[in-house]
N, C-alpha and C positions, 0 to 999 in steps of 0.2 A: 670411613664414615658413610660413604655414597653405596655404598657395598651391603651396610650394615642397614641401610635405610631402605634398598632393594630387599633384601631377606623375606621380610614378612612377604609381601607382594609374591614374591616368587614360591614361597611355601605355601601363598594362598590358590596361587596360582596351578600349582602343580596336584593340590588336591582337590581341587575342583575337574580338570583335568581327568584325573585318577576314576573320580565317583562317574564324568560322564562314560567315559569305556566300561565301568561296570555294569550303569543302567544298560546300555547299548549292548551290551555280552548278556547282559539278564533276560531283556527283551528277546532278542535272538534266542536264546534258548529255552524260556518259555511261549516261544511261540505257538507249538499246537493250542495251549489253554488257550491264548490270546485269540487268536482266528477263528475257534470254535467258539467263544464265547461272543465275538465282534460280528459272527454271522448267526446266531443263534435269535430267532425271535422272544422266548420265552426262556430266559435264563432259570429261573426261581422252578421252573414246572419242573428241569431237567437237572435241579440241582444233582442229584447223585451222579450222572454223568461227568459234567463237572469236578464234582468232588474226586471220583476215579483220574480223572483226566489231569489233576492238579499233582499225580504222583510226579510228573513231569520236573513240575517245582523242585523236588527234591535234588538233585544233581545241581539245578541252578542256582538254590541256597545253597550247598555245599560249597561252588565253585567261589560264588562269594565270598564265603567265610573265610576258603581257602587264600584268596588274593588280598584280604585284609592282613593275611601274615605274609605279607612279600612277597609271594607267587603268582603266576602270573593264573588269570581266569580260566583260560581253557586247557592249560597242561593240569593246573587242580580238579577242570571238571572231567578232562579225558580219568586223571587217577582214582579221583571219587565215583565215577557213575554208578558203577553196578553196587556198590554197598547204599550210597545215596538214594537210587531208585527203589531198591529194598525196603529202606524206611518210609521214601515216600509214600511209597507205594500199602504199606501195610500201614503207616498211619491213617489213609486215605479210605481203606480197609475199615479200619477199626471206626470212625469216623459215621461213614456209610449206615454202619452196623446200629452202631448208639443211636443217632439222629434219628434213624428209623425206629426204633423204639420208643423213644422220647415222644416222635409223633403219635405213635399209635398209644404210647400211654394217657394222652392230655385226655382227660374228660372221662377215664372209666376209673374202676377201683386202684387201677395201677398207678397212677395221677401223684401218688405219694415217693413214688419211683425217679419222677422228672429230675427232681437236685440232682440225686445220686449222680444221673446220667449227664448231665448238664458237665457236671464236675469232671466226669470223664471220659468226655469230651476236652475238656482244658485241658486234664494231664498230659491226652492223647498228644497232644499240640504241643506243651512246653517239651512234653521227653521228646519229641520229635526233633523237635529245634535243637536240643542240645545233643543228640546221636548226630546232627547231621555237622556240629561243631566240634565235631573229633574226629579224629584220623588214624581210627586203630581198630582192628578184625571185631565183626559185630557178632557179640555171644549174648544170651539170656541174661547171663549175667551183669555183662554193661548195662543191657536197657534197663534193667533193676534199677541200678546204678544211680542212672541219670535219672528215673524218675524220681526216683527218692531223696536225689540231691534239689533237682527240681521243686519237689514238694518243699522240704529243708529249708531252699532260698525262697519262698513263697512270693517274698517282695519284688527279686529281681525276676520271678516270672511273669507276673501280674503287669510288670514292667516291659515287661517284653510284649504279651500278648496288647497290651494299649497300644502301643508299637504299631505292631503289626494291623492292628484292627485298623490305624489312620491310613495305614498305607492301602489296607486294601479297599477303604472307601477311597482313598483320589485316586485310584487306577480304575473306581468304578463309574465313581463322577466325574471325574476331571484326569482321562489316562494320560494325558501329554505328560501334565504336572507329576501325577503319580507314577509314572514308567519313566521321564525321562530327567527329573529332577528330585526327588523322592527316595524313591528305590535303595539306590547307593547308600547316602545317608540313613536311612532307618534300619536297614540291614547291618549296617556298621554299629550302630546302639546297640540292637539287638546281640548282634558277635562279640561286643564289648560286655554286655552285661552276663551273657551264657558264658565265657569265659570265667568269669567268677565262680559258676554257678557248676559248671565242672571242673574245678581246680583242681579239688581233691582227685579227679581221676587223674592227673598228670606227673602226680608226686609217687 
């Protein structure tokens, strides 16, 4: 009984545990963004640097995703990088691309243009998330794939991007909270909900 009454404590224990070596393996590997944005006077001016520099991200949500299935963080992020940074990196791309359009649209005849781009920009983001929540050779045709499964599950994306969007305001406002108690946790919603959302690629 004394055994059975330890359990929970020690399950809670141990995944608490678990999420702070994630934050801490996350932080560490996003580090360039972090230092660059921590020494950067004028974030917002420089967004596209930024935005380039956040390709970084990519391997360290991989790595995460990777250790939420039992492995360990940095032998998933040694295995995922070079595919991981591909996507980062060309979502980051893509991203750049849009955003600057979107700006130069506001306010001329093209202004009827914004949705569209707005939108994809999202898609940019969920298919992102979910290429980087797989572990299998990246073709045109996967990223089809996942966007369209993406689109598909509309709800578990939308779900995700709320997600992500709290997490990246407490790492803006409050990074302690957001990089060292956060992170782990939302990342894990996130992997939990994208998982659904490429299932069909697994069968």
């Amino acid at each position: 009984m004394r055994l059975l009454a330890r359990l929970p404590y020690d399950t809670i224990f141990a995944t608490a545990y678990a999420f702070l070596k994630t934050n801490l393996a996350l932080v560490a590997a996003a580090l360039p963004l972090l230092a660059a944005f921590a020494f950067s006077g004028e974030p917002l001016a420089a967004w596209p640097f930024f935005v380039a520099l956040s390709a970084v991200l990519g391997p360290a949500v991989a790595a995460a995703f990777g250790s939420f299935t039992g492995g360990s963080f940095w032998q998933s992020y040694r295995k995922r990088f070079g595919r991981s940074l591909a996507v980062g990196a060309a979502a980051a791309f893509a991203v750049i691309v849009l955003a600057t359009d979107f700006r130069l649209a506001l306010g001329t005849p093209f202004g009827a243009a914004t949705p569209m781009l707005a939108l994809l920009v999202v898609l940019v983001v969920v298919t992102a998330t979910a290429l980087l929540a797989l572990d299998t050779r990246l073709t045109w045709r996967l990223v089809v794939a996942a966007a369209y499964l993406s689109v598909r599950k509309w709800y578990l994306s939308l779900a995700n991007l709320a997600v992500l969007g709290v997490l990246a305001g407490a790492v803006v406002t409050k990074p302690a909270i957001g990089l060292f108690l956060l992170a782990g946790p939302a990342l894990y919603v996130v992997w939990a909900n994208t998982r659904h959302i490429v299932a069909a690629l697994h069968s």
